[in-house]
C-alpha positions as CSV (number, residue, x, y, z in Angstrom):
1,X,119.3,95.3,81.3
2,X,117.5,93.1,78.5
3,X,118.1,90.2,80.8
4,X,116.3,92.0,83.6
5,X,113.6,93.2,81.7
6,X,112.8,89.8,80.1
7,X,112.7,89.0,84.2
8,X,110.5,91.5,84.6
9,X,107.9,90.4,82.0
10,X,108.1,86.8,82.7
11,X,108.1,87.6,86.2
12,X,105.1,90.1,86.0
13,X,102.8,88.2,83.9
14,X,103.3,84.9,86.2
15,X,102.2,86.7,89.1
16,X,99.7,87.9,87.7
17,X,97.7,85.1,86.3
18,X,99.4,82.1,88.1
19,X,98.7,84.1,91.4
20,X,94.9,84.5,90.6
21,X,94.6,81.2,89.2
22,X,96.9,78.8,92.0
23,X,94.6,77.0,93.4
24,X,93.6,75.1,90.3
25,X,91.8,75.0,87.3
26,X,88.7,76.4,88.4
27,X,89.2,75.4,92.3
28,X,87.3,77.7,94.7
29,X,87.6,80.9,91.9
30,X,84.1,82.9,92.8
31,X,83.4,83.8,96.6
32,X,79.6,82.1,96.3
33,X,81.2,78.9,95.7
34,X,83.9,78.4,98.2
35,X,81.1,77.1,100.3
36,X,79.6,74.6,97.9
37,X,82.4,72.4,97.2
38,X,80.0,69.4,96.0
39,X,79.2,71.6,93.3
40,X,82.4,73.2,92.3
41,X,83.1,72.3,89.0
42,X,87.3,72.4,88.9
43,X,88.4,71.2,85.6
44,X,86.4,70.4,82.4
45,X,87.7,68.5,79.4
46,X,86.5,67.3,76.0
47,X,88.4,65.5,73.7
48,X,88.6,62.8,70.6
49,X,89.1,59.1,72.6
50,X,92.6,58.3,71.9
51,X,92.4,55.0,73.5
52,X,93.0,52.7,71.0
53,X,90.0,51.9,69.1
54,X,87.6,54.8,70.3
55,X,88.8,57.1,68.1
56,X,85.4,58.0,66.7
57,X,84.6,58.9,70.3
58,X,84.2,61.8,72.2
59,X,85.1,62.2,75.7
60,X,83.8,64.5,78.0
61,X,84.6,64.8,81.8
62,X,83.7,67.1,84.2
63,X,85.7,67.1,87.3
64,X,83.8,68.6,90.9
65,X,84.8,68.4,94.4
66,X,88.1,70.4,94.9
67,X,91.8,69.8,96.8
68,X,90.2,66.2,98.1
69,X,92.8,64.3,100.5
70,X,93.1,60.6,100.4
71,X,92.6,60.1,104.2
72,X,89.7,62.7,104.3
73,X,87.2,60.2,105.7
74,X,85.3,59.1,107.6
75,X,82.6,60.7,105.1
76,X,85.0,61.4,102.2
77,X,83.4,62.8,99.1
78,X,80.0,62.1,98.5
79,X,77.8,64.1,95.7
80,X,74.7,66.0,96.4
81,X,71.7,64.3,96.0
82,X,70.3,68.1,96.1
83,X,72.8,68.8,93.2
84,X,71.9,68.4,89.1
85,X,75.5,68.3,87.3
86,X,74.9,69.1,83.9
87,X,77.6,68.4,80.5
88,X,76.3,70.5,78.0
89,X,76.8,70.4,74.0
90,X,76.3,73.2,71.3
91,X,76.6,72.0,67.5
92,X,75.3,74.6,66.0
93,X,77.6,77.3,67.2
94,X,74.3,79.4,68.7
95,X,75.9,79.4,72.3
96,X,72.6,77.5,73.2
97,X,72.9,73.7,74.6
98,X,71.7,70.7,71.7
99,X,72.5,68.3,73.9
100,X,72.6,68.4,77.7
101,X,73.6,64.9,79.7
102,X,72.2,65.2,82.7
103,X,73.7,63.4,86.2
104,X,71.7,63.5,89.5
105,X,73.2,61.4,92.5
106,X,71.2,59.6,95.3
107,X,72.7,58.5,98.6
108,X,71.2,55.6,100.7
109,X,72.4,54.9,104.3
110,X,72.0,51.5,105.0
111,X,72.5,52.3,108.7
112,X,74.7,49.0,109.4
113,X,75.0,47.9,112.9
114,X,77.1,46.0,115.1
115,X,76.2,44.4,118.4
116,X,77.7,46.3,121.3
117,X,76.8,44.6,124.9
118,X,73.4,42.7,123.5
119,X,72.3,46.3,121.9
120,X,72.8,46.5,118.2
121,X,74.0,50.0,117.6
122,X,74.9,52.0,114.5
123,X,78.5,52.1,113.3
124,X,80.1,55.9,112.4
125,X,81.9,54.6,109.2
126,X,80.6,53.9,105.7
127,X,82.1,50.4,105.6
128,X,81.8,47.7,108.2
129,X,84.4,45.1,106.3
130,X,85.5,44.6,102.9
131,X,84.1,46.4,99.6
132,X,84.8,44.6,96.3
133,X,86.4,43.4,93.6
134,X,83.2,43.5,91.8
135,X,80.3,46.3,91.8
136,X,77.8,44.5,93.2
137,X,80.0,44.0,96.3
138,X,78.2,46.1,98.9
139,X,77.3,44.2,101.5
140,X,79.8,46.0,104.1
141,X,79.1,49.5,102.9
142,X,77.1,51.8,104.8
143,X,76.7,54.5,102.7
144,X,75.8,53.9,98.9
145,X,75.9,56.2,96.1
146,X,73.9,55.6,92.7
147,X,73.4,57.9,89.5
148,X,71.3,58.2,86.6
149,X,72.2,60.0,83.6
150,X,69.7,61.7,81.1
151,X,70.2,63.1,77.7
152,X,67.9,66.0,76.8
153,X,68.0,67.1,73.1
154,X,67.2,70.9,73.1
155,X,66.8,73.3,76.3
156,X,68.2,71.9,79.3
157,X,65.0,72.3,81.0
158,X,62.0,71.7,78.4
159,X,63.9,69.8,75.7
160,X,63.0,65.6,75.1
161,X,64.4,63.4,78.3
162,X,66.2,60.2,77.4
163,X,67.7,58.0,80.0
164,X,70.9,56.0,79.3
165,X,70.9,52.4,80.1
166,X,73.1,50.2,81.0
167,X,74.0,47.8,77.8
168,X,74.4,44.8,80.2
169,X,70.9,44.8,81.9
170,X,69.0,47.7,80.7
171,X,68.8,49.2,84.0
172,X,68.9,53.2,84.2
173,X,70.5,53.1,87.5
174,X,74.4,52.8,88.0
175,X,76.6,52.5,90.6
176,X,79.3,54.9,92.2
177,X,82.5,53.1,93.1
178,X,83.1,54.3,96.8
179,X,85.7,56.6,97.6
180,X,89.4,55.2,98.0
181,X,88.9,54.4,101.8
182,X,92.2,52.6,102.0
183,X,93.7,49.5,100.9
184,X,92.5,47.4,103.8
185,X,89.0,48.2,103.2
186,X,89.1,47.8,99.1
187,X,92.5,45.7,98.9
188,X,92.8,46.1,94.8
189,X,91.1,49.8,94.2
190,X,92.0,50.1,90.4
191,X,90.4,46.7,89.5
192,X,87.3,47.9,91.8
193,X,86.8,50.9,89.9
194,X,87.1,49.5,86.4
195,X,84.2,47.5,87.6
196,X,82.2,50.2,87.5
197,X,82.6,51.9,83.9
198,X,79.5,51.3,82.1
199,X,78.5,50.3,78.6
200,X,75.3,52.0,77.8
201,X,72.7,52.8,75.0
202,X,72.6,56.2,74.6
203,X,68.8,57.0,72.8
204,X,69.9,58.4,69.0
205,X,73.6,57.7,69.4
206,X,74.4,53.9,69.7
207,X,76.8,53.3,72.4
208,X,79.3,54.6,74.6
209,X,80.2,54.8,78.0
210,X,80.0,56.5,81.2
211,X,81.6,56.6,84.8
212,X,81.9,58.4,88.3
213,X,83.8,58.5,90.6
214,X,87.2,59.5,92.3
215,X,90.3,60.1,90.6
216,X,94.0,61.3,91.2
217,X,93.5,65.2,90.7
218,X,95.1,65.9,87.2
219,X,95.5,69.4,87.4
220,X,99.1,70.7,87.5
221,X,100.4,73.7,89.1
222,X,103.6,74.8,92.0
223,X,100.7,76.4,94.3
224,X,102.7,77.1,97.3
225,X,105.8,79.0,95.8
226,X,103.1,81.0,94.3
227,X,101.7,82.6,97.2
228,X,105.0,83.0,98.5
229,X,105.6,86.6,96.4
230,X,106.1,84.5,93.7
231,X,109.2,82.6,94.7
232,X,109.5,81.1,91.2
233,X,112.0,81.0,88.1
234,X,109.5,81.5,85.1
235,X,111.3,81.8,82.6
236,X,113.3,78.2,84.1
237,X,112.7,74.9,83.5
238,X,109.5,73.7,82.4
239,X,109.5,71.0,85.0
240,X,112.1,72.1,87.6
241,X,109.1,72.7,91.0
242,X,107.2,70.6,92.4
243,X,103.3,69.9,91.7
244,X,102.0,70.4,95.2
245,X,97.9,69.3,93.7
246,X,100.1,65.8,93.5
247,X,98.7,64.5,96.6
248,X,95.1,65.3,95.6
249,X,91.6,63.2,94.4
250,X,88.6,64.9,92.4
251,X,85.5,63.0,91.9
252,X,84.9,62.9,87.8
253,X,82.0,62.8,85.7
254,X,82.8,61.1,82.6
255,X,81.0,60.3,79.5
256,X,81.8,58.9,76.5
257,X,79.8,59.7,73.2
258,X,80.0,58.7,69.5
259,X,81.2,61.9,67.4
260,X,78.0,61.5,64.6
261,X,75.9,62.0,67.7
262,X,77.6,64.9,69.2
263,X,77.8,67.8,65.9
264,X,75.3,68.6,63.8
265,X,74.9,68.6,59.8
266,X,78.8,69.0,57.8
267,X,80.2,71.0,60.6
268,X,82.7,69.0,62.6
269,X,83.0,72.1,65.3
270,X,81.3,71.5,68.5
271,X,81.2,73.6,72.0
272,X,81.2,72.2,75.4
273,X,80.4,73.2,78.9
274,X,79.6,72.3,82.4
275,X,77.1,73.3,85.3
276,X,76.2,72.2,88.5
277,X,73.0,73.2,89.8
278,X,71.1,73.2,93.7
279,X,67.5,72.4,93.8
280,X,65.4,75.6,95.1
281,X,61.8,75.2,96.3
282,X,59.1,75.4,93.8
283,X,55.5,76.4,94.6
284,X,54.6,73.8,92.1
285,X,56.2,70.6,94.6
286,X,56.1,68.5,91.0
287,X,58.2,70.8,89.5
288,X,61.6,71.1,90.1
289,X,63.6,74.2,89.8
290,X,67.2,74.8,90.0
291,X,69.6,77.6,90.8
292,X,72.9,77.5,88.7
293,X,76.3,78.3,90.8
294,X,79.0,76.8,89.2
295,X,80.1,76.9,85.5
296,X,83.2,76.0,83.1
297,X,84.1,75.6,80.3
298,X,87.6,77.1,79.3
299,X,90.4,76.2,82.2
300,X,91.2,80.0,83.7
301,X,88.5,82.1,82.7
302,X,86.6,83.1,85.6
303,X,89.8,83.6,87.6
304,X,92.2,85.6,85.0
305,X,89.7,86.8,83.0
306,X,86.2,87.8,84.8
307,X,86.4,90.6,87.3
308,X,85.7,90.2,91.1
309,X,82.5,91.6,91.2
310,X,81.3,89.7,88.5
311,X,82.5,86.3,89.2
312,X,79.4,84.8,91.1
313,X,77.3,86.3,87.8
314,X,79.3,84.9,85.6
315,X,79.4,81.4,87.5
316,X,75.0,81.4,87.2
317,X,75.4,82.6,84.0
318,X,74.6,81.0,80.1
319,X,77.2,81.2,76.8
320,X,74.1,82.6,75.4
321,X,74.1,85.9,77.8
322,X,77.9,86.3,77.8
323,X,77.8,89.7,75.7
324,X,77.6,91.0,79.1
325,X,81.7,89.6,80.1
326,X,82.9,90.8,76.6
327,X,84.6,93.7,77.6
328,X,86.9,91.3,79.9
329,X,87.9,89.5,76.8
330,X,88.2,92.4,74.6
331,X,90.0,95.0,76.9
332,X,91.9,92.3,79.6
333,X,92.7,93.8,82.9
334,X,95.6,91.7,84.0
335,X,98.2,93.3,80.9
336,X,97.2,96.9,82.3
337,X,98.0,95.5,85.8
338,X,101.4,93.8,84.4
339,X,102.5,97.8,82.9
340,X,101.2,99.7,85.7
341,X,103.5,97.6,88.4
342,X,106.4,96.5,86.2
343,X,106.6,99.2,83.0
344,X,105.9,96.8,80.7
345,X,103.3,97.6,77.9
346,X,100.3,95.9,77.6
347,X,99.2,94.4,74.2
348,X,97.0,96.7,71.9
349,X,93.3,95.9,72.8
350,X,90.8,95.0,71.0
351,X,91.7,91.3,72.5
352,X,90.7,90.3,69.4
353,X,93.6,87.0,69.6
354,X,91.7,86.3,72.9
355,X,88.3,86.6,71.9
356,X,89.1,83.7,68.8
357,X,90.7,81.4,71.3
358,X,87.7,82.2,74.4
359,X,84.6,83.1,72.0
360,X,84.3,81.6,68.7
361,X,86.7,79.4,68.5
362,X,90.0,80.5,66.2
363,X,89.4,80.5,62.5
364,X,90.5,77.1,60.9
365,X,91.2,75.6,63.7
366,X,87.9,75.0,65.9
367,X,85.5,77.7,64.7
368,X,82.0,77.3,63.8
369,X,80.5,77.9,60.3
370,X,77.9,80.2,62.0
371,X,79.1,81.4,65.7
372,X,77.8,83.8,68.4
373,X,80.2,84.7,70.9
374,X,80.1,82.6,74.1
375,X,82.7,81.4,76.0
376,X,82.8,77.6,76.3
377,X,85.5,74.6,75.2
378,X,85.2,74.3,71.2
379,X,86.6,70.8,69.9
380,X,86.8,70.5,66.0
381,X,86.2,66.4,65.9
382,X,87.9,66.0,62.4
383,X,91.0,66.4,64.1
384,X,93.1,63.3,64.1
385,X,93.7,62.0,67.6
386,X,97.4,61.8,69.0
387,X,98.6,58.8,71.1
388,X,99.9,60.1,74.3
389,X,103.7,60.1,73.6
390,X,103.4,62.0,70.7
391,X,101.1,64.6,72.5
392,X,102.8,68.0,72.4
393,X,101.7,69.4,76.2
394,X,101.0,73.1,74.8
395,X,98.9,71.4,72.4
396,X,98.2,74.0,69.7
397,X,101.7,76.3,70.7
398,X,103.7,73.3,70.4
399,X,102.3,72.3,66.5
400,X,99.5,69.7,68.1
401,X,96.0,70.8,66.8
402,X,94.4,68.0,68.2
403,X,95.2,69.9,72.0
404,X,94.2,72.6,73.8
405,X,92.4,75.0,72.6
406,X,91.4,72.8,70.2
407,X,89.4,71.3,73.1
408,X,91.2,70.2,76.2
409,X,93.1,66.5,76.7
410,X,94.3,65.7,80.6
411,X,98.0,66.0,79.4
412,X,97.8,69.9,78.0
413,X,99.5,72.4,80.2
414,X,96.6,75.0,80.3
415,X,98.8,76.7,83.0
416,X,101.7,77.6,80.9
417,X,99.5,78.0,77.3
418,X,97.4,80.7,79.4
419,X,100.5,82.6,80.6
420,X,101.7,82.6,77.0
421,X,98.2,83.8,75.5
422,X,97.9,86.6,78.4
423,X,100.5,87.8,77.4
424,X,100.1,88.3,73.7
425,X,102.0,85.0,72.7
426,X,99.5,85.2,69.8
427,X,100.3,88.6,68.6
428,X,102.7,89.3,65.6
429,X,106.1,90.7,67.2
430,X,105.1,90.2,70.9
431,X,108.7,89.6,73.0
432,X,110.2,86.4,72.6
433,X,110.6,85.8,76.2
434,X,106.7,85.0,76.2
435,X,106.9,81.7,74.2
436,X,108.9,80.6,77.5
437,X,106.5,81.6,80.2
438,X,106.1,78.7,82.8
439,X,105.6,78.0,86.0
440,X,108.0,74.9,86.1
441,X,105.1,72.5,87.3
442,X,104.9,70.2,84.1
443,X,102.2,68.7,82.7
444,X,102.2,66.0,79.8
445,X,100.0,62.7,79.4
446,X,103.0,60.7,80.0
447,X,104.2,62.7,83.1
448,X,104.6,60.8,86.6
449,X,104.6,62.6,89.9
450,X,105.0,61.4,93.0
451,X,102.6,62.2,95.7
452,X,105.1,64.5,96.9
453,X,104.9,66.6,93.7
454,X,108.5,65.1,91.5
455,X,108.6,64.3,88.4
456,X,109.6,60.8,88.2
457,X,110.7,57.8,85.8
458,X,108.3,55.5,88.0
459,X,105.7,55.0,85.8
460,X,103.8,53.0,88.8
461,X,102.9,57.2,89.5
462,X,101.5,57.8,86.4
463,X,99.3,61.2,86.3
464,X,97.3,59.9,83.7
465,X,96.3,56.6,81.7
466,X,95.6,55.7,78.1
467,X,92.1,54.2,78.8
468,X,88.9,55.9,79.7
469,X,88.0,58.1,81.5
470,X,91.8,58.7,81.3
471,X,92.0,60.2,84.5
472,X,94.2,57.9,87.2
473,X,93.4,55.8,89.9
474,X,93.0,58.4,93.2
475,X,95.5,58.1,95.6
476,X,94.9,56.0,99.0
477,X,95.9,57.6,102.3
478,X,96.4,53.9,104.1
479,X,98.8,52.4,104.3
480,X,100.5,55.5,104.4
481,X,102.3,57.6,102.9
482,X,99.8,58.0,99.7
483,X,100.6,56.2,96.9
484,X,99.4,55.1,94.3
């Protein structure tokens, strides 16, 4: 009977935040976004560098463009030159941005031609020939993406404007490696992609760095067995199903920033965000407005946390107006769902274990000196990095305070830490069958996974790597299968 009921929970509580949460991070979880994938923010991370030597770095990427397949041409994944994707910074613990770096894409069609019986005619693809090794290799590429990237010091909209530059040539323009066509077409992708992270000058900071582009999706999760009722073991091994996201790219915005230019004063505590943004008309045609429709900061919340009806308001919304979503914090549906289908009893609310880890950040760990509740990622930067093999993946539950939700590294299984904390895993005397909550899809900064979803000793399918912007080469659909 104790067997059964440990079943029970385990069971209850995976289906009931796995289930809402399956198809990823923050993939497709409002209805007003599922037709905006260009701005659908899907995973956000922030994090001390732990590449060797950038420890007094910061690195924040911001992951858009869900469930992309390798061979999903012959457009792929452009950005959108309508769309402002915003990386926001609060250091003073107000839940108002201090810093805001600001991308904005441009495409230009080059409209290459070929001559077809004496007529030259314009090709259907992006490339004509060979793109790369280097950057500036473009001369067979039809469609060309560039950025720009703006720091504003204050309100996102009327605070100071600085551009960052490219240390190399001083130019405020960068380039956008193309999307993994295929091997053919960019024979060595990894080398061609490298090309294209940027040393730049960063107005009141010094250096860092910055890059975007495609990646291997990082998130991990068994999606399919999921949806089928649940067809899982979760209280069985931590890696014993598949990842099915294996297969997947993202396109990732990543910047790099020193930590004396990121907080503010003595306190090491800083919070972090993303947005993405469309472009509405303005009657004033030199003034640009913009209508807000994605936003993330913690991995989960808007799909285990905010309810239905809410979710498109919360996605538009600010930190600073998020008194209006406490009561989903505070008083958590999902435990009252768990006991009203399986008998099991929800955790005494207040939430107050779920408000530290969503809304102020928990106390000695990653909480301001002066907070207002606001849900965003909180990283305290005095925290000593961890090299990747010594990286516990549940990061704060497995003794590792420089991990989630003590910001939010690539290798930190948010999947299984969010099970655990909805659950109560936080809570003095909560059932001991919590602490084992998974949903066997593992996730570690060493892991390798096939494109097929198994784990694997291969280290040539390596999830992640130890270099900014830490996320791994994407996958190429040709020659197929995928690999890497």
């Amino acid at each position: 009977m104790k067997r059964l009921s440990i079943q029970l929970l385990a069971g209850a509580a995976f289906m009931a935040a796995a289930g809402i949460t399956a198809i990823g991070s923050s993939h497709r979880e409002a209805p007003g976004i599922t037709g905006r994938p260009k701005l659908d923010g899907t995973d956000f991370y922030a994090f001390r560098s732990y590449e060797p030597g950038r420890e007094g770095f910061v690195t924040l990427i911001a992951n858009y463009i869900p469930l992309q397949d390798a061979y999903g041409g012959p457009n792929f994944f452009a950005m959108d030159p309508n769309g402002l994707y915003e990386i926001h910074v609060d250091n003073d613990g107000d839940a108002r941005e201090d810093l805001t770096f600001q991308f904005r894409f441009k495409t230009t069609y080059r409209n290459l031609a070929v001559n077809a019986g004496g007529t030259n005619v314009a090709v259907p693809l992006i490339n004509i020939g060979q793109i790369g090794p280097n950057a500036g290799d473009t001369g067979n590429l039809n469609t060309l993406e560039t950025y720009t990237v703006r720091l504003i010091r204050g309100d996102r909209r009327n605070g100071q404007a600085f551009s960052l530059r490219d240390a190399a040539t001083g130019s405020r323009t960068f380039t956008k490696p193309a999307d993994r066509i295929g091997d053919k077409s960019i024979p060595n992708y990894a080398q061609y992609a490298d090309k294209h992270i940027y040393d730049v000058t960063i107005p009141g900071c010094g250096n860092g760095r910055v890059f975007a582009g495609q990646r291997r999706e990082g998130f991990v999760v068994d999606l399919a067995e999921v949806f089928d009722l649940v067809n899982l073991n979760p209280l069985g091994p931590v890696d014993g199903t598949e990842n099915v996201l294996a297969d997947k790219n993202v396109t990732s915005l990543a910047v790099e920033v020193p930590i004396a230019c990121l907080k503010a004063g003595n306190d090491p505590v800083i919070g972090a965000w993303t947005t993405a943004s469309e472009r509405v008309q303005s009657e004033d045609e030199d003034d640009e407005a913009w209508r807000q429709l994605s936003r993330l900061g913690h991995p989960l919340v808007n799909e285990v946390v905010i309810g239905l009806k809410d979710k498109d308001k919360f996605n538009a919304s600010e930190p600073k107006h998020d008194g209006q979503f406490a009561k989903y914090v505070t008083n958590p549906t999902l435990p009252v769902l768990i006991n009203a289908l399986f008998g099991v009893p929800a955790p005494a609310t207040p939430r107050n274990d779920l408000v530290s880890v969503f809304l102020t950040g928990v106390p000695g760990l990653n909480k301001p000196a002066n907070v207002t509740a606001s849900e965003m990622l909180r990283l305290n930067t005095s925290i000593a990095v961890k090299a990747p093999a010594a990286q516990s993946p549940y990061g704060v539950l497995g003794g590792d305070t420089a991990g989630f939700p003590n910001g939010r590294r690539p290798g930190d299984d948010v999947v299984d830490i969010a099970l655990r904390a909805v659950e109560g895993v936080l809570l003095p005397g909560h059932p001991a069958a919590v602490e084992q909550l998974t949903d066997g899809a593992f996730t570690s900064a060493t892991v390798n996974y096939t494109p097929d979803g198994a784990v694997t000793g291969d280290a040539t399918f390596s999830l992640f790597r130890t270099t900014f912007p830490y996320l791994q080469t994407p996958l190429s659909g040709s020659p197929g299968p995928g690999h890497p």
